[in-house]
DRENKOLZA-156442 format. One record per residue (C-alpha): x, y, z. Coordinates in Angstrom, 1 decimal. Example, Ala and Ser with C-alpha at 12.3 -4.5 7.8 and 13.67 -1.06 7.14 Angstrom:
2
[[12.3; -4.5; 7.8]]
[[13.7; -1.1; 7.1]]
% end
This chain:
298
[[0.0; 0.0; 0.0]]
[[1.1; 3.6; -1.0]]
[[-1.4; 5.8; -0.1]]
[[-2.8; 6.1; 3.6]]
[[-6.3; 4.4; 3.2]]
[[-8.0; 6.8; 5.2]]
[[-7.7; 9.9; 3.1]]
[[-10.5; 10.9; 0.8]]
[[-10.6; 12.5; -2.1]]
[[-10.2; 16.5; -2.3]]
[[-10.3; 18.3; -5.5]]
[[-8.4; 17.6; -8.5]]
[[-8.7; 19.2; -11.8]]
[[-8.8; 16.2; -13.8]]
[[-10.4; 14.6; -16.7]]
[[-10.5; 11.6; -19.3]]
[[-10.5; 12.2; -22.9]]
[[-9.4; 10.5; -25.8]]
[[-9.5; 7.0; -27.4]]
[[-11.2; 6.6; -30.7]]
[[-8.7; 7.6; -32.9]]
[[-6.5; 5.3; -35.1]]
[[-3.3; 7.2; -33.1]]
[[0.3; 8.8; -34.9]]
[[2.1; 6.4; -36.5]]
[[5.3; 7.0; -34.9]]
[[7.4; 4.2; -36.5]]
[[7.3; 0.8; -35.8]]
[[9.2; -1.7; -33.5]]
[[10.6; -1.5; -30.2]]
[[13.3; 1.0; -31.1]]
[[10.9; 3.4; -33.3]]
[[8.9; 3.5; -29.4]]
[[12.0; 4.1; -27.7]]
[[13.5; 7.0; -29.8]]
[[9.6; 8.6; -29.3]]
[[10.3; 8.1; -25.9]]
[[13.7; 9.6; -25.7]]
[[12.2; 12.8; -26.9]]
[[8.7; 12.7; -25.4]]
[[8.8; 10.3; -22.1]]
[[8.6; 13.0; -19.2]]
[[8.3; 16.2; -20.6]]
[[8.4; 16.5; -24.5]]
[[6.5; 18.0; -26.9]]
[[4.2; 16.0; -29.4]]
[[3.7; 18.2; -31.7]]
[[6.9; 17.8; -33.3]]
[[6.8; 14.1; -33.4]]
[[5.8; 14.0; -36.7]]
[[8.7; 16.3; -38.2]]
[[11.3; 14.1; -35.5]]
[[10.3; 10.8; -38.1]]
[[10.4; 12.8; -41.4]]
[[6.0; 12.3; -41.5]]
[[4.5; 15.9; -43.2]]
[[2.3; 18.2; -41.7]]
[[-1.3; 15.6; -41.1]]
[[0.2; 12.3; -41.8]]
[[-0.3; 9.4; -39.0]]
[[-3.0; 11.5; -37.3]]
[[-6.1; 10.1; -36.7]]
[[-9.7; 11.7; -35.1]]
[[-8.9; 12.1; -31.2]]
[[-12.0; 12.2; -29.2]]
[[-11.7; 14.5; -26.5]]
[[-14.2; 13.3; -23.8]]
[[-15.1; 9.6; -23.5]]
[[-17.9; 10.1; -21.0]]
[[-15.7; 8.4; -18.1]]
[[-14.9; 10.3; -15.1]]
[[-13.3; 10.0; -11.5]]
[[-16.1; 9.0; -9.2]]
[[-14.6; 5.8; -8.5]]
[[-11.6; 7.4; -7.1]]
[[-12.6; 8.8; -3.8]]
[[-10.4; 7.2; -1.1]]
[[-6.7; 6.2; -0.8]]
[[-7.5; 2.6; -1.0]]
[[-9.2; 3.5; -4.7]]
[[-5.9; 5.1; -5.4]]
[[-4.1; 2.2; -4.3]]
[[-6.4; 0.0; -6.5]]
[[-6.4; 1.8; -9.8]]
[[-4.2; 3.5; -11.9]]
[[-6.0; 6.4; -12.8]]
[[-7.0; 7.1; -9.1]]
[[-3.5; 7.1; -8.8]]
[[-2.9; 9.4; -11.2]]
[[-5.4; 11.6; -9.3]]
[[-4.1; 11.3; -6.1]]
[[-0.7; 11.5; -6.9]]
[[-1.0; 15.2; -8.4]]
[[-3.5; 15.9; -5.5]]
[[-0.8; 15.3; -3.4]]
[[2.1; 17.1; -5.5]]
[[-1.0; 19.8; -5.2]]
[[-0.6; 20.0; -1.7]]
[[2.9; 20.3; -1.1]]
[[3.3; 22.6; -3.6]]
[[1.3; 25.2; -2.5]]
[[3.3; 24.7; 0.8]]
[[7.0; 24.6; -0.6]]
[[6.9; 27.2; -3.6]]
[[5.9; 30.2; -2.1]]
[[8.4; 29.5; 1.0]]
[[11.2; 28.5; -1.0]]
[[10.4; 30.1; -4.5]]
[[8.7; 33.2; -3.1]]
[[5.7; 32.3; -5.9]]
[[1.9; 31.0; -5.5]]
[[1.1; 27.7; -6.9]]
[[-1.3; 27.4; -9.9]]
[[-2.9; 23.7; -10.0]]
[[-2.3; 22.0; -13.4]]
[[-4.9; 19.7; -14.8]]
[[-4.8; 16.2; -15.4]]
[[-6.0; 14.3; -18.5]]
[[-5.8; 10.1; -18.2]]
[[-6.7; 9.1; -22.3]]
[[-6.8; 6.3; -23.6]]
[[-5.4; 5.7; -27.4]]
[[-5.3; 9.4; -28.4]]
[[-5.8; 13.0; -27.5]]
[[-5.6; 16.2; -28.7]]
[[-4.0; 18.2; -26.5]]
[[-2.8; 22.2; -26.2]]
[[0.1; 20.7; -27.8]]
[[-0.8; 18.8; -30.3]]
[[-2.2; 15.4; -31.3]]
[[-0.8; 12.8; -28.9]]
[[-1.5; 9.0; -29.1]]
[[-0.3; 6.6; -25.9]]
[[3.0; 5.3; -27.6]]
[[4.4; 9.3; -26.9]]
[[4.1; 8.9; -23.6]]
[[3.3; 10.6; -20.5]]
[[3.7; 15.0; -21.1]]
[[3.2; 18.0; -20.1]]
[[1.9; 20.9; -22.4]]
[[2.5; 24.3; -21.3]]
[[-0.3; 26.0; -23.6]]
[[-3.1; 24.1; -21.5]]
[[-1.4; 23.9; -18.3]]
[[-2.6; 19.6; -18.8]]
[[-0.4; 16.5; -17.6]]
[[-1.9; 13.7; -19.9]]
[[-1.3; 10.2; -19.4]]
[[-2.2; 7.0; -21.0]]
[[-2.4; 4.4; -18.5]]
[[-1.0; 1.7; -20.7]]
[[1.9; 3.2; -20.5]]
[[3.0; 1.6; -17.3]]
[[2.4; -1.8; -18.8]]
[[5.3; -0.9; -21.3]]
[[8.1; 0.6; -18.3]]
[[9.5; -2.8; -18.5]]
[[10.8; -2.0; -22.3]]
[[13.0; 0.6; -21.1]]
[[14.2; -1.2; -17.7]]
[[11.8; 0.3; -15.8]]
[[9.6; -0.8; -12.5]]
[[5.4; -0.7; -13.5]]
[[5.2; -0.2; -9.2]]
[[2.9; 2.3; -7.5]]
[[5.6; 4.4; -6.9]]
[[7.4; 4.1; -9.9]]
[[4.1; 5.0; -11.4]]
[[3.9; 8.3; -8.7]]
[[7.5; 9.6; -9.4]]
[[6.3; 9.8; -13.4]]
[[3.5; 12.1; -11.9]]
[[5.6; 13.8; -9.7]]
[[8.1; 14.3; -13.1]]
[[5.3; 16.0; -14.9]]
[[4.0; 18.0; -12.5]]
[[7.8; 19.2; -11.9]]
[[7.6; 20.8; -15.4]]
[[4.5; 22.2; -14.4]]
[[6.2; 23.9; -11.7]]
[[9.1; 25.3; -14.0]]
[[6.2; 26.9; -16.5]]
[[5.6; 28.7; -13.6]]
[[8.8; 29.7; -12.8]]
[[9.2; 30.4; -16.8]]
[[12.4; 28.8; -16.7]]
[[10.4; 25.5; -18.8]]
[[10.8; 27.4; -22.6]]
[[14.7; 27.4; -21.4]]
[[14.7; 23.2; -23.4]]
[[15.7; 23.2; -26.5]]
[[15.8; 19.9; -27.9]]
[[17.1; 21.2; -31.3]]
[[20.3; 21.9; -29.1]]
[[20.7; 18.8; -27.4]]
[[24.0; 17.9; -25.4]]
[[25.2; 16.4; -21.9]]
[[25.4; 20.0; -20.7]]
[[22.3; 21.5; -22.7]]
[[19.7; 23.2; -21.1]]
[[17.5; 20.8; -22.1]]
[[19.2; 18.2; -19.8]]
[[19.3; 21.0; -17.1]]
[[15.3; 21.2; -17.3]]
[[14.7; 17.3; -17.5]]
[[17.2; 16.8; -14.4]]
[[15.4; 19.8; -12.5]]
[[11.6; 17.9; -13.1]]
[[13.6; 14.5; -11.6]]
[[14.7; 16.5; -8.6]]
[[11.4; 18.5; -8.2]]
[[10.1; 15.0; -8.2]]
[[12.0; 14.2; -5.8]]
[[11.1; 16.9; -3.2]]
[[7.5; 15.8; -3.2]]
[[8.5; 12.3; -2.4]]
[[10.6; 14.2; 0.5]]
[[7.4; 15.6; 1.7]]
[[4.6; 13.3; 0.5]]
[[5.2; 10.7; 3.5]]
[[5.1; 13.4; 6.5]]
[[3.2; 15.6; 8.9]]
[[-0.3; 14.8; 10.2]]
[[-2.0; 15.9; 6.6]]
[[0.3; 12.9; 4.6]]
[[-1.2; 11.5; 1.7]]
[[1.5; 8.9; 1.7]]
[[2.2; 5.6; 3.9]]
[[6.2; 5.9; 5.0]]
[[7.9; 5.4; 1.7]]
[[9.8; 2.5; 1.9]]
[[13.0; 1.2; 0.5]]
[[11.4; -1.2; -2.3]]
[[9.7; 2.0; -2.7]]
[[12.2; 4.6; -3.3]]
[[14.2; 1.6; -5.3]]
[[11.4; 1.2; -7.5]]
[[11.3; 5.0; -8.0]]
[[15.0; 5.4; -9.0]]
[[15.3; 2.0; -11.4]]
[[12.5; 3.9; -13.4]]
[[14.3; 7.0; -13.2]]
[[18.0; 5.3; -15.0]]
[[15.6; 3.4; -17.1]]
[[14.5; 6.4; -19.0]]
[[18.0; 8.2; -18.9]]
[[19.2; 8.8; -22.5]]
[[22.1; 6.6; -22.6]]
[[20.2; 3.5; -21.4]]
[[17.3; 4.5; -24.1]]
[[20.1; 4.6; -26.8]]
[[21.4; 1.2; -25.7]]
[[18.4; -0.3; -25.9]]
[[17.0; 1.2; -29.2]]
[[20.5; -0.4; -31.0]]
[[22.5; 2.7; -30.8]]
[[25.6; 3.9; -29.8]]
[[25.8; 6.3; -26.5]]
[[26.0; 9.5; -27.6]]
[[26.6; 12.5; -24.9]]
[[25.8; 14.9; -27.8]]
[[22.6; 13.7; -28.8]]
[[21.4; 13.8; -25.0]]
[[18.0; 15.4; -23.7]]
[[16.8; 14.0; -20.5]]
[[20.6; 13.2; -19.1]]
[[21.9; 9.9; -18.1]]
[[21.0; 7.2; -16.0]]
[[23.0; 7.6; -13.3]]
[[22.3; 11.8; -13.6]]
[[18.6; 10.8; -13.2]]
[[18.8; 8.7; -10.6]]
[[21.2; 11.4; -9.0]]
[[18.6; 14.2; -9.2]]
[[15.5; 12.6; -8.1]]
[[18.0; 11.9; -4.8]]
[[18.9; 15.5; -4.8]]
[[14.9; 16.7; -4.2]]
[[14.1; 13.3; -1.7]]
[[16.8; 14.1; 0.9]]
[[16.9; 17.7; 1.0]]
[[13.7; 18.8; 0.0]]
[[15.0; 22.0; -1.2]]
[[14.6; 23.7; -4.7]]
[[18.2; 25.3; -4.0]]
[[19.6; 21.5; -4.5]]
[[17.8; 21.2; -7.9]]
[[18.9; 24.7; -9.3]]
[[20.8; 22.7; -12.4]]
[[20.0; 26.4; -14.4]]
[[22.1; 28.0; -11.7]]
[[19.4; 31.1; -11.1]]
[[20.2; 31.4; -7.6]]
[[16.6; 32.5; -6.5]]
[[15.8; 29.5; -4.6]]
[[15.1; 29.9; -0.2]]
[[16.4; 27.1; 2.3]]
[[14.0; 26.6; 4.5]]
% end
């Protein structure tokens, strides 16, 4: 169990869309999925999928339905979100919610704005473009929307990865860390059209890994936790996923060589690193990887 199973259900700005749609071819095999994913797994942008695998300006897109009629009424306590994914998609960004609002303005001097959450199925249209589940899990800035296909999990085991609850929460928590740097404005910094070990795009990725990681710092405590004590399987679980989607292991695993130059999201053992950085300090001044200096310890 992950979640205390006493907590209900508070808020959320979340919805379900998608499915329908015949999807974006984005290439096929295994190594086709994890070159998408290199670009678009935890924080990407969609919309320039199709120009990434040479396809013109409408080709692969299909018909996105935006509202399937589903909601989230079956997700009201923590032992819901311990039961289903897409409660725990809710509840995890309820509880990044919560100690957000909490940690930015103390340590950022800034209000929180709640993002929304969109769990689809097949294929979206988002503020950023048409999206079907093999892009993975992104944020879109224009919308201020985290979407996540579900079925995504099932594939974490491609890349190395752990499909465990809190494997499943730190991908959240990843999301919901870019969210926080829109706010900051420091997110339009990426440039994945200037990729590189020491781009800012790999500064931006490794900040969302250690924002992550400060709400796993502060998800299992106080009286108003969300969280059970995180354990050690836990946190293990957390950080295998994290080095599973580092760049070099995704290049490995797609047939390529490692390539430092080519790098967006940073390494494994960089990933791994930051999410650390967040858990044991729980201080945005230890994830300030664009070295602004405007960060508080608290």
């Amino acid at each position: 169990m992950t979640f205390r199973g006493d907590i209900s259900r508070s808020g959320g700005k979340a919805r379900k869309g998608g499915g329908g749609g015949r999807g974006m071819a984005v290439g096929g095999g295994l190594g086709g999925l994890l070159l998408v994913g290199l670009f678009v797994l935890l924080g990407g942008n969609p919309a320039q999928i199709p120009d990434m695998l040479g396809q013109g300006e409408g080709q692969g897109q299909g018909q996105a339905q935006l509202d399937t009629g589903e909601t989230f009424d079956h997700c009201q306590t923590g032992e819901d979100a311990n039961t289903y994914d897409d409660c725990r998609l809710l509840f995890t960004m309820n509880s990044t919610t919560a100690m957000w609002k909490e940690v930015l303005p103390t340590q950022a001097g800034m209000e929180y704005e709640e993002p929304g959450l969109v769990d689809f199925e097949g294929s979206t249209q988002s503020g950023c473009g048409f999206a079907s589940a093999s892009t993975g899990p992104f944020y879109c800035p224009t919308d201020k929307e985290a979407y996540f296909d579900t079925s995504f999990f099932d594939q974490m085991r491609q890349f190395g990865g752990e499909d465990a609850p809190f494997a499943q929460m730190y991908i959240v928590a990843h999301e919901i860390g870019h969210h926080v740097q829109n706010l900051e404005g420091t997110l339009g910094l990426s440039n994945y059209n200037d990729p590189g070990a020491d781009s800012n795009a790999v500064m931006v990725e490794l900040q969302a890994d250690c924002y992550a990681g400060i709400w796993a710092s502060y998800a299992d405590k106080g009286p108003d936790r969300m969280l059970e004590p995180i354990t050690e399987e836990q946190l293990d679980a957390a950080l295998t996923t994290a080095a599973a989607v580092g760049d070099d292991n995704i290049q490995r695993r797609s047939g390529g060589e490692v390539n430092p130059e080519s790098w967006t999201h940073g390494s494994s053992e960089q990933r791994r690193q930051a999410f650390l950085d967040g858990y044991t300090t729980g201080q945005m001044s230890s994830c300030d990887y664009l070295d602004r200096g405007v960060y508080r310890t608290t």
